[in-house]
C-alpha positions as CSV (number, residue, x, y, z in Angstrom):
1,X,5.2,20.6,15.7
2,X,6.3,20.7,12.4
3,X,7.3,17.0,12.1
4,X,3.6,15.9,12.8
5,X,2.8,17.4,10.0
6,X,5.4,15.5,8.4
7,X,4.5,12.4,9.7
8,X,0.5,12.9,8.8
9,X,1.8,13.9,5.0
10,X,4.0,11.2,4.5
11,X,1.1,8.6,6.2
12,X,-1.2,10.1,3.7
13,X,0.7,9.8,0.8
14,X,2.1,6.2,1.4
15,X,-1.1,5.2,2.0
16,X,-2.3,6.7,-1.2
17,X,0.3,4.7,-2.9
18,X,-0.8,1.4,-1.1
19,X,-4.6,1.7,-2.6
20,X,-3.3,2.1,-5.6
21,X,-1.3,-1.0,-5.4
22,X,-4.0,-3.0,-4.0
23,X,-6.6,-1.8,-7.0
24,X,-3.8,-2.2,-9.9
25,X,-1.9,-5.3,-8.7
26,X,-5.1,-7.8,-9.5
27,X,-6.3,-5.9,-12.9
28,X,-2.2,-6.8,-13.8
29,X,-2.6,-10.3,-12.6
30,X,-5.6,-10.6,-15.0
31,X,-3.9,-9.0,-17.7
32,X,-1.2,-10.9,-17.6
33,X,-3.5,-14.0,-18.4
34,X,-6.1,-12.5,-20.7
35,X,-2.6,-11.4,-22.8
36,X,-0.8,-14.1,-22.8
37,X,2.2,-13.2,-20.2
38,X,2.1,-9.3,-22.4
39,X,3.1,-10.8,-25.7
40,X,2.5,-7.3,-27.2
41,X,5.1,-6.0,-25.0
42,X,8.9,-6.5,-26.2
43,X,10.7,-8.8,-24.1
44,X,14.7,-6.8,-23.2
45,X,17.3,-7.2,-20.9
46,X,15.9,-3.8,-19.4
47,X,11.9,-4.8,-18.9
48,X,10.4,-8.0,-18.6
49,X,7.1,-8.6,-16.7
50,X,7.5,-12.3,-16.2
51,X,4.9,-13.5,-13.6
52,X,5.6,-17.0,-13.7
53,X,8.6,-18.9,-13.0
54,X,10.2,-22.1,-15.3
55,X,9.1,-25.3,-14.1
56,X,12.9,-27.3,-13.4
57,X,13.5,-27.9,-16.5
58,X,10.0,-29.5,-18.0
59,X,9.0,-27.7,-20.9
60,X,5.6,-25.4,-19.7
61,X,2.9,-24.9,-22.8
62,X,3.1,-21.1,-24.0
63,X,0.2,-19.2,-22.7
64,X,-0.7,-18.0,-26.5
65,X,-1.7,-22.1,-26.8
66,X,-3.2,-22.5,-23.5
67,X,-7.0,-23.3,-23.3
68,X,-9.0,-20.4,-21.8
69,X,-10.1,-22.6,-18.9
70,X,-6.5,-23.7,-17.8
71,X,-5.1,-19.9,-18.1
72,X,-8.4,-19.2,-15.9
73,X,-7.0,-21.9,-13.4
74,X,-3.6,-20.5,-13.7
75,X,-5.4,-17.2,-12.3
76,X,-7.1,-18.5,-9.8
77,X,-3.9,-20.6,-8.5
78,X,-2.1,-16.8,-8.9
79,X,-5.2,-15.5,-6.2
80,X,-3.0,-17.4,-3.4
81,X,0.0,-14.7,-3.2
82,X,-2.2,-12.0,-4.0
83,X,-4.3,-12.4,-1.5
84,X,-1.3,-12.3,1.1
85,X,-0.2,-9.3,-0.4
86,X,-3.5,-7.7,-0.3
87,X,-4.6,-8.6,3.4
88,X,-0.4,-7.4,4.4
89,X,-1.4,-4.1,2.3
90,X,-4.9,-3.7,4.0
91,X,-3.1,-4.1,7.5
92,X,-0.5,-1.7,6.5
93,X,-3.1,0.8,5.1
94,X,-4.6,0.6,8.6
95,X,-1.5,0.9,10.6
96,X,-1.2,4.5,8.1
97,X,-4.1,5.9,9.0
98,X,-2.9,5.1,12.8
99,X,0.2,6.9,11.7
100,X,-1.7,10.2,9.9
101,X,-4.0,10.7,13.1
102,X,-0.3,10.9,15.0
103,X,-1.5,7.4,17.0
104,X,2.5,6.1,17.3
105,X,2.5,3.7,20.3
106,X,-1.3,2.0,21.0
107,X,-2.0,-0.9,21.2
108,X,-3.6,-1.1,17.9
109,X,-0.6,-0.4,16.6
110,X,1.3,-3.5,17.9
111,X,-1.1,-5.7,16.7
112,X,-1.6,-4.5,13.0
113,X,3.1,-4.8,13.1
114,X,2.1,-8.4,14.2
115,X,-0.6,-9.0,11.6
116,X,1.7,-8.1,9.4
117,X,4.5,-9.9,10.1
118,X,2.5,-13.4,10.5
119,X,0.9,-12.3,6.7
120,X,4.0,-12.4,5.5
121,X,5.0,-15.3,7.6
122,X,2.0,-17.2,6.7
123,X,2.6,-16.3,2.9
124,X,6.3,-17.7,2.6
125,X,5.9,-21.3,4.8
126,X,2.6,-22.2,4.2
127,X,1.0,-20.3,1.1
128,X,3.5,-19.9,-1.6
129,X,4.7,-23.4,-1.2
130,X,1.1,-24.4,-2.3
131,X,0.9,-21.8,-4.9
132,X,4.2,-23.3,-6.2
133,X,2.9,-26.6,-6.5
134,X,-0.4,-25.4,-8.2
135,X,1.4,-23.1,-10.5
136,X,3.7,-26.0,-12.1
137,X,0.4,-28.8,-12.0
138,X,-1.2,-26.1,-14.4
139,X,1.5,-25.0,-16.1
140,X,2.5,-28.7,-17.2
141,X,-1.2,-30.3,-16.7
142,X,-1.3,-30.5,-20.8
143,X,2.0,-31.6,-21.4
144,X,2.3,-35.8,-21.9
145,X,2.3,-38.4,-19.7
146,X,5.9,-37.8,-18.1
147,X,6.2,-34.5,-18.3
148,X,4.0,-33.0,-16.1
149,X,4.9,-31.8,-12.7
150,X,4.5,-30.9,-9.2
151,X,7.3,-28.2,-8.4
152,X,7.7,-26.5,-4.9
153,X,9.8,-23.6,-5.6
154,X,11.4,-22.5,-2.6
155,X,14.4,-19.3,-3.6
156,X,15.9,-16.6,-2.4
157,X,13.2,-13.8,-2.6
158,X,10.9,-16.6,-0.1
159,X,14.0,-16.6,2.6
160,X,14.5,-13.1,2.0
161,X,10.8,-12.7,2.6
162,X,10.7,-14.5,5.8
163,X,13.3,-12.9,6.9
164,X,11.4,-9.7,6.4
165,X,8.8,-11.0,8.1
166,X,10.7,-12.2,11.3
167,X,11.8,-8.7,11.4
168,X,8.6,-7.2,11.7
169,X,8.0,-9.3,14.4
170,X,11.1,-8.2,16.2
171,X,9.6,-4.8,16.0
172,X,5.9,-5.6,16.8
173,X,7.5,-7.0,19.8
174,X,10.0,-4.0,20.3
175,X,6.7,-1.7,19.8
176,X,5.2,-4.0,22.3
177,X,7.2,-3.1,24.5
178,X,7.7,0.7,24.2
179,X,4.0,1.0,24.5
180,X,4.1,-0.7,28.0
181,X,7.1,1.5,29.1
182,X,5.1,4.4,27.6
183,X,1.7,3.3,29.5
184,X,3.3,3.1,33.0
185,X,5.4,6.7,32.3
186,X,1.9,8.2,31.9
187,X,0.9,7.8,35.0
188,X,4.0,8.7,37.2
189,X,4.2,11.9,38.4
Protein backbone atom coordinates (compact mmCIF):
# COMPACT_ATOMS: atom_id res chain seq x y z
CA UNK A 1 0.00 0.00 0.00
CA UNK A 2 2.91 2.01 -0.10
CA UNK A 3 2.07 3.74 -3.47
CA UNK A 4 -1.19 5.29 -1.89
CA UNK A 5 0.81 6.89 0.13
CA UNK A 6 2.66 8.07 -2.68
CA UNK A 7 -0.17 9.10 -4.60
CA UNK A 8 -1.86 11.08 -1.45
CA UNK A 9 1.85 12.87 -0.94
CA UNK A 10 2.42 13.82 -4.33
CA UNK A 11 -1.66 15.05 -4.62
CA UNK A 12 -0.84 17.07 -1.56
CA UNK A 13 2.13 18.67 -2.66
CA UNK A 14 1.01 19.56 -6.28
CA UNK A 15 -1.76 20.86 -4.99
CA UNK A 16 0.17 22.99 -2.54
CA UNK A 17 2.05 24.24 -5.50
CA UNK A 18 -1.28 25.02 -7.49
CA UNK A 19 -2.55 27.54 -4.50
CA UNK A 20 0.35 29.15 -4.62
CA UNK A 21 0.19 29.78 -8.28
CA UNK A 22 -3.36 30.85 -8.09
CA UNK A 23 -2.48 33.54 -5.10
CA UNK A 24 0.99 34.80 -6.83
CA UNK A 25 0.03 34.77 -10.49
CA UNK A 26 -2.54 37.92 -10.12
CA UNK A 27 -0.32 39.96 -7.39
CA UNK A 28 2.45 39.42 -10.66
CA UNK A 29 -0.09 40.60 -13.13
CA UNK A 30 -0.52 43.71 -10.99
CA UNK A 31 2.92 44.25 -10.51
CA UNK A 32 3.79 44.05 -13.74
CA UNK A 33 1.47 47.14 -14.32
CA UNK A 34 1.98 49.12 -11.16
CA UNK A 35 5.95 48.75 -12.35
CA UNK A 36 5.94 49.48 -15.55
CA UNK A 37 6.57 45.83 -17.27
CA UNK A 38 9.66 45.45 -14.00
CA UNK A 39 11.76 48.27 -15.28
CA UNK A 40 13.80 47.85 -12.05
CA UNK A 41 14.64 44.41 -13.22
CA UNK A 42 17.56 44.08 -15.87
CA UNK A 43 16.31 42.97 -19.11
CA UNK A 44 19.16 39.64 -20.42
CA UNK A 45 19.15 37.06 -22.83
CA UNK A 46 18.77 34.70 -19.61
CA UNK A 47 15.54 36.49 -17.75
CA UNK A 48 12.93 38.58 -19.14
CA UNK A 49 9.38 38.77 -17.68
CA UNK A 50 7.67 40.16 -20.69
CA UNK A 51 3.83 39.95 -20.25
CA UNK A 52 2.82 41.52 -23.30
CA UNK A 53 3.43 40.79 -26.82
CA UNK A 54 4.57 43.51 -29.84
CA UNK A 55 1.64 44.75 -31.58
CA UNK A 56 2.77 43.80 -35.75
CA UNK A 57 4.87 46.14 -36.12
CA UNK A 58 2.95 49.53 -34.68
CA UNK A 59 4.97 51.15 -32.29
CA UNK A 60 3.06 50.43 -28.57
CA UNK A 61 3.58 53.62 -25.84
CA UNK A 62 6.09 52.41 -23.13
CA UNK A 63 4.26 51.67 -19.95
CA UNK A 64 6.77 54.22 -17.89
CA UNK A 65 4.54 56.98 -20.17
CA UNK A 66 1.27 55.38 -20.01
CA UNK A 67 -1.57 57.16 -18.10
CA UNK A 68 -2.58 55.33 -14.86
CA UNK A 69 -6.09 54.76 -16.17
CA UNK A 70 -5.04 53.06 -19.52
CA UNK A 71 -2.31 50.73 -17.65
CA UNK A 72 -5.50 49.97 -15.24
CA UNK A 73 -7.37 49.01 -18.58
CA UNK A 74 -4.44 47.11 -19.71
CA UNK A 75 -5.08 45.08 -16.32
CA UNK A 76 -8.27 44.53 -16.56
CA UNK A 77 -8.02 43.38 -20.37
CA UNK A 78 -4.98 40.98 -18.76
CA UNK A 79 -8.15 39.51 -16.17
CA UNK A 80 -9.37 37.49 -19.45
CA UNK A 81 -6.47 34.77 -19.50
CA UNK A 82 -6.12 34.88 -15.87
CA UNK A 83 -9.21 34.03 -15.18
CA UNK A 84 -9.00 30.76 -17.48
CA UNK A 85 -6.05 29.88 -15.79
CA UNK A 86 -7.48 30.40 -12.47
CA UNK A 87 -10.94 28.51 -12.95
CA UNK A 88 -8.38 25.36 -15.02
CA UNK A 89 -6.20 25.66 -11.64
CA UNK A 90 -9.33 25.62 -9.30
CA UNK A 91 -10.69 22.42 -11.26
CA UNK A 92 -7.36 20.93 -11.13
CA UNK A 93 -6.98 21.70 -7.39
CA UNK A 94 -10.25 19.72 -7.02
CA UNK A 95 -9.42 16.85 -9.16
CA UNK A 96 -6.12 16.69 -6.40
CA UNK A 97 -7.90 16.51 -3.55
CA UNK A 98 -9.92 13.59 -5.45
CA UNK A 99 -6.51 12.16 -6.07
CA UNK A 100 -5.12 12.60 -2.14
CA UNK A 101 -8.36 10.84 -0.69
CA UNK A 102 -7.18 7.83 -3.32
CA UNK A 103 -10.83 8.65 -5.37
CA UNK A 104 -9.01 7.45 -9.05
CA UNK A 105 -11.98 6.53 -11.23
CA UNK A 106 -15.58 8.38 -10.04
CA UNK A 107 -17.42 10.03 -11.80
CA UNK A 108 -16.36 13.27 -10.34
CA UNK A 109 -13.31 12.70 -11.66
CA UNK A 110 -14.35 12.59 -15.35
CA UNK A 111 -16.06 15.56 -15.17
CA UNK A 112 -13.51 17.93 -13.43
CA UNK A 113 -10.65 16.12 -16.79
CA UNK A 114 -13.61 17.56 -18.93
CA UNK A 115 -13.92 20.96 -17.17
CA UNK A 116 -10.64 21.16 -17.69
CA UNK A 117 -10.13 20.43 -20.97
CA UNK A 118 -13.16 22.78 -22.30
CA UNK A 119 -11.19 25.69 -19.85
CA UNK A 120 -8.47 25.42 -21.77
CA UNK A 121 -10.53 24.97 -24.92
CA UNK A 122 -12.61 27.84 -24.13
CA UNK A 123 -9.46 29.94 -23.34
CA UNK A 124 -7.53 29.44 -26.72
CA UNK A 125 -10.78 29.86 -29.45
CA UNK A 126 -12.84 32.08 -27.77
CA UNK A 127 -11.03 34.03 -24.95
CA UNK A 128 -7.59 34.84 -25.88
CA UNK A 129 -8.56 35.95 -29.25
CA UNK A 130 -10.58 38.68 -27.39
CA UNK A 131 -7.83 39.34 -25.01
CA UNK A 132 -5.61 39.78 -28.13
CA UNK A 133 -7.70 42.26 -29.68
CA UNK A 134 -8.16 44.25 -26.33
CA UNK A 135 -4.58 44.06 -25.47
CA UNK A 136 -3.27 45.78 -28.85
CA UNK A 137 -6.67 48.53 -28.72
CA UNK A 138 -4.92 49.64 -25.31
CA UNK A 139 -1.67 49.19 -26.07
CA UNK A 140 -1.95 51.54 -29.29
CA UNK A 141 -5.23 53.53 -28.06
CA UNK A 142 -2.78 56.74 -27.46
CA UNK A 143 -0.81 56.46 -30.41
CA UNK A 144 -2.12 58.90 -33.58
CA UNK A 145 -4.70 58.66 -35.85
CA UNK A 146 -3.18 55.64 -38.01
CA UNK A 147 -1.43 53.94 -35.82
CA UNK A 148 -3.65 52.37 -33.60
CA UNK A 149 -4.69 48.80 -33.84
CA UNK A 150 -6.83 45.92 -33.37
CA UNK A 151 -4.41 42.76 -33.45
CA UNK A 152 -5.66 39.06 -33.03
CA UNK A 153 -2.62 37.27 -32.12
CA UNK A 154 -3.07 33.74 -32.89
CA UNK A 155 0.87 31.59 -32.37
CA UNK A 156 2.14 28.71 -31.58
CA UNK A 157 1.81 28.44 -27.65
CA UNK A 158 -2.43 29.06 -28.61
CA UNK A 159 -2.20 25.75 -31.01
CA UNK A 160 -0.03 24.15 -28.76
CA UNK A 161 -2.53 24.95 -26.09
CA UNK A 162 -5.43 23.57 -27.75
CA UNK A 163 -3.81 20.85 -28.56
CA UNK A 164 -3.32 20.29 -24.87
CA UNK A 165 -6.60 20.81 -24.37
CA UNK A 166 -8.00 18.20 -26.97
CA UNK A 167 -5.88 15.90 -25.15
CA UNK A 168 -7.35 16.19 -21.99
CA UNK A 169 -10.42 15.51 -23.47
CA UNK A 170 -9.17 12.33 -25.07
CA UNK A 171 -8.42 11.27 -21.52
CA UNK A 172 -11.66 12.60 -19.80
CA UNK A 173 -13.13 10.45 -22.30
CA UNK A 174 -10.61 7.52 -21.91
CA UNK A 175 -11.36 8.01 -17.93
CA UNK A 176 -15.00 7.95 -18.98
CA UNK A 177 -14.70 4.99 -19.96
CA UNK A 178 -12.54 3.07 -17.49
CA UNK A 179 -14.96 4.19 -14.88
CA UNK A 180 -17.91 2.43 -16.67
CA UNK A 181 -15.74 -0.81 -17.19
CA UNK A 182 -14.78 -0.36 -13.52
CA UNK A 183 -18.62 0.14 -12.40
CA UNK A 184 -19.97 -2.99 -14.15
CA UNK A 185 -16.63 -5.28 -12.82
CA UNK A 186 -17.89 -4.27 -9.26
CA UNK A 187 -20.65 -6.02 -9.39
CA UNK A 188 -19.76 -9.36 -11.16
CA UNK A 189 -19.07 -12.06 -9.13
Amino acid sequence: MNYQKKIARLSSFLRLVSIFFIIIVPLVYAAYWITNGFSFLPKDQFFSLELLHQVADVEMMPLEKMPSYMKLFGFLVMLLPLGVFEITMYFFIRLLNLFKRLIIFSKLNVKLIKYIGITILVGQLIVHPIYSALISLVMTFLNPPGERMINIYFGTSEFVLIGIGLIVMLIAYIMEEGYEIYEEQKYVI
